[in-house]
C-alpha positions in Angstrom: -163.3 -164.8 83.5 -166.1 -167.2 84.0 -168.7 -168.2 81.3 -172.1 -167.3 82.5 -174.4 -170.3 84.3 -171.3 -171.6 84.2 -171.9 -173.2 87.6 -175.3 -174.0 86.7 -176.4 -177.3 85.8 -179.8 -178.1 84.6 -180.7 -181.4 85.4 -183.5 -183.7 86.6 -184.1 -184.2 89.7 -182.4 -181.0 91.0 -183.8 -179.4 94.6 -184.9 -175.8 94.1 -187.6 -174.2 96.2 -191.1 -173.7 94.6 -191.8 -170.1 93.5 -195.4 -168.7 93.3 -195.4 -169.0 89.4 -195.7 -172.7 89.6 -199.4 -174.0 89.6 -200.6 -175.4 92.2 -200.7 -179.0 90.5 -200.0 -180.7 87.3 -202.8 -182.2 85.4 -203.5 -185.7 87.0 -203.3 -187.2 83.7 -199.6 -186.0 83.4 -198.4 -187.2 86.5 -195.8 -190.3 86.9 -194.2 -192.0 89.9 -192.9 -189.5 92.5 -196.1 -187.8 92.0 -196.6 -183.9 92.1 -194.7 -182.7 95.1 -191.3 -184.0 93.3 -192.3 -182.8 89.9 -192.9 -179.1 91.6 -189.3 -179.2 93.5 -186.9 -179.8 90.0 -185.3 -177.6 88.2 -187.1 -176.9 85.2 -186.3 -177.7 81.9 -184.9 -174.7 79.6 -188.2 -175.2 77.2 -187.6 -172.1 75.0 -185.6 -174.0 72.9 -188.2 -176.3 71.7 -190.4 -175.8 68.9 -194.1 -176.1 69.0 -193.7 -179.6 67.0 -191.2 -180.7 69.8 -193.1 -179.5 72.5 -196.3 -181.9 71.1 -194.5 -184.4 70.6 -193.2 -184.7 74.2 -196.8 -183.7 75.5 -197.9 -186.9 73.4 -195.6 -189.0 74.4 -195.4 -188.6 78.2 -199.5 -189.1 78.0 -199.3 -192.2 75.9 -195.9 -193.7 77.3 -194.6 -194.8 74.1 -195.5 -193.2 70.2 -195.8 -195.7 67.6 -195.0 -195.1 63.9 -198.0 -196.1 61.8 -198.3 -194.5 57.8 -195.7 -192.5 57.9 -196.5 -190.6 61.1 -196.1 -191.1 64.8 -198.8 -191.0 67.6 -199.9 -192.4 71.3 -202.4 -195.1 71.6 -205.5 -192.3 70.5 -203.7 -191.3 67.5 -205.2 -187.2 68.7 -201.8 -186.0 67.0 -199.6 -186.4 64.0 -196.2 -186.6 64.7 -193.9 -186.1 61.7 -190.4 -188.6 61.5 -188.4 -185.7 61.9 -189.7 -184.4 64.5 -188.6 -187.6 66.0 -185.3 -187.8 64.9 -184.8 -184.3 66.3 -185.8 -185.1 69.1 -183.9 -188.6 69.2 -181.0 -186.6 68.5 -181.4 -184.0 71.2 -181.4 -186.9 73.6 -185.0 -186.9 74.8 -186.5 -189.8 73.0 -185.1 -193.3 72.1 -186.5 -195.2 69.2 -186.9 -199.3 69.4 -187.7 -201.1 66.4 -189.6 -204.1 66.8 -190.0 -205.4 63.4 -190.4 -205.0 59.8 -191.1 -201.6 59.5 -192.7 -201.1 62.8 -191.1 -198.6 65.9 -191.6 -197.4 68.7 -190.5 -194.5 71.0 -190.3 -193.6 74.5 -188.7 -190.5 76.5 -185.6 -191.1 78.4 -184.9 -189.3 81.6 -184.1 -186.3 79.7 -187.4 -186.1 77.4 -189.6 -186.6 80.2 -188.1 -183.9 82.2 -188.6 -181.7 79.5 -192.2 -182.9 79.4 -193.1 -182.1 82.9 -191.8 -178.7 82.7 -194.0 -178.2 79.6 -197.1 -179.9 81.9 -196.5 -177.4 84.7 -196.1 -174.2 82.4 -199.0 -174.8 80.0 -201.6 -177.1 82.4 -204.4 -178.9 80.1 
């Protein structure tokens, strides 16, 4: 007896052919290296697992590149949202963020290969 999407594997970078329900284009904003035609062609990311907090937080984060923790909260270079500590942790934990500290009480955070994945699937399904 086989377990089901047992053969499955979700990860980045994975060749699958473009369906009508993908958008035409991500938001230019969102868009990294490899630009829009490799973003479309992945696999994407299971995203029902992530809570609305989550799901801002990686949103913020791929805009802004880093998050920085400043009075208790974290937030890109605009500061446009509030990211709670555990949020990050969660996250951190889940394996899509990594924290660095850089000082006396002073961190930053950036998305590994994971996180971002996770964050382009979130730019394609829910376009700014």
């Amino acid at each position: 007896m086989t377990e089901p999407f047992r053969d499955q594997e979700l990860t980045p970078g994975t060749e699958i052919d473009a369906g009508p329900s993908m958008p035409a284009a991500p938001p230019a904003q969102l868009v990294r290296a490899g630009g829009a035609e490799s973003v479309r062609r992945e696999t994407p990311a299971p995203i029902v697992i992530l809570s609305a907090a989550k799901r801002l937080a990686l949103i913020e984060c791929h805009i802004a590149g880093t998050v920085h923790k400043l009075r208790g909260f974290w937030g890109g270079e605009a500061r446009t949202a509030r990211i709670a500590g555990v949020t990050v942790s969660d996250l951190v934990r889940d394996g899509m963020m990594v924290v660095n500290e850089l000082g006396y009480r002073r961190s930053a955070a950036r998305l590994t290969d994971r996180g971002a994945w996770f964050a382009r699937t979130l730019a394609l399904q829910f376009p700014a």
